[in-house]
KOLMITOR-23139 format. One record per residue (C-alpha): y, z negated, x negated; residue in one letter. Coordinates in steps of 0.5 Angstrom, whole numbers. Example, Ala and Ser with C-alpha at 12.3 -4.5 7.8 and 13.67 -1.06 7.14 Angstrom:
<rec py="-9" pz="-16" px="-25" aa="a"/>
<rec py="-2" pz="-14" px="-27" aa="s"/>
END
This chain:
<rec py="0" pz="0" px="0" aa="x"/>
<rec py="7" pz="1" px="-3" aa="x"/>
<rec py="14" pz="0" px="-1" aa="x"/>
<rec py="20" pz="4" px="-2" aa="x"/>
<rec py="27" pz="1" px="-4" aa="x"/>
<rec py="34" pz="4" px="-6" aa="x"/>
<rec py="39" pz="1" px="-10" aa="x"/>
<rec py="46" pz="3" px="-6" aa="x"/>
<rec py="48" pz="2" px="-13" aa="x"/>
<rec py="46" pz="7" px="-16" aa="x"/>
<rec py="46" pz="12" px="-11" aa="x"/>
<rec py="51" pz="17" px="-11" aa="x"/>
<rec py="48" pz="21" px="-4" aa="x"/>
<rec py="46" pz="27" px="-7" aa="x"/>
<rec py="41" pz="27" px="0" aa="x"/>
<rec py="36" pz="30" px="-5" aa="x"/>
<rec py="30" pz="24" px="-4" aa="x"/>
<rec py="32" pz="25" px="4" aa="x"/>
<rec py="32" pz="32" px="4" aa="x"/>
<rec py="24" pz="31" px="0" aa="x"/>
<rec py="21" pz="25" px="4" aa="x"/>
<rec py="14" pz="28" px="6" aa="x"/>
<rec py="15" pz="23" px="12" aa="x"/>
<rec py="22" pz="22" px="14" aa="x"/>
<rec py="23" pz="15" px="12" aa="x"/>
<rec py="29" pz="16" px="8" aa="x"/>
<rec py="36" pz="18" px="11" aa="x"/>
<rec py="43" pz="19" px="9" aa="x"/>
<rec py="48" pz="14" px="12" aa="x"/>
<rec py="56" pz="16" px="10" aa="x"/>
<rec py="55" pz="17" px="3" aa="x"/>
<rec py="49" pz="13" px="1" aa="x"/>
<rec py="41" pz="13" px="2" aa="x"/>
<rec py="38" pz="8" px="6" aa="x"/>
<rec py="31" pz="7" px="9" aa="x"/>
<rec py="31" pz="9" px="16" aa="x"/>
<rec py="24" pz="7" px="17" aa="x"/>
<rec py="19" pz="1" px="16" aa="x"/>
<rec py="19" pz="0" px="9" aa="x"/>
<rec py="12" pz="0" px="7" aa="x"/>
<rec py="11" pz="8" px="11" aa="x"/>
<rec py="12" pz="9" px="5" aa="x"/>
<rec py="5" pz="13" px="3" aa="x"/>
<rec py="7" pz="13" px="-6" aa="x"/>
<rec py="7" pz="20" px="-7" aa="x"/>
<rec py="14" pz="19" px="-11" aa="x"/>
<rec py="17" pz="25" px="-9" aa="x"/>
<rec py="23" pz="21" px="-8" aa="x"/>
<rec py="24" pz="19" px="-14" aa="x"/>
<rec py="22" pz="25" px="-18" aa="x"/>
<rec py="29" pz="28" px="-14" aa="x"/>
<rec py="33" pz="23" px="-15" aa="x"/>
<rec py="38" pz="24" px="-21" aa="x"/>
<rec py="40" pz="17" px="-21" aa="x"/>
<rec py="35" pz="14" px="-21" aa="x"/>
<rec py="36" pz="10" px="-14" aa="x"/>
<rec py="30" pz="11" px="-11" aa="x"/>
<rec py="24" pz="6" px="-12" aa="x"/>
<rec py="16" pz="5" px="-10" aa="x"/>
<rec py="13" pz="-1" px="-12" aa="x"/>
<rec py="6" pz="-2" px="-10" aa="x"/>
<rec py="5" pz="-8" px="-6" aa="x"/>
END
């Protein structure tokens, strides 16, 4: 099981890793990407972080 995370900090809202989720789980708010779903339907793939330039996106399995 994994849980998706993005650091807003980081984040400099590209759209790349909402773009490219395989299952919908991260969305754009204003500038920023956050996740819109239920942290842990996060399937661990890491699309979103080979996309993210900035290193926002995380996965960790739990």
């Amino acid at each position: 099981m994994y849980m998706i995370s993005i650091y807003a900090d980081a984040c400099e809202g590209c759209g790349q890793c909402a773009e490219n989720c395989p299952v919908n789980l991260l969305s754009m708010e204003g500038d920023k990407a956050v996740v819109s779903g239920e942290p842990t339907e996060c399937m661990g793939c890491e699309t979103c972080t080979s996309v993210c330039p900035e290193g926002a996106c995380h996965i960790q399995e739990i």
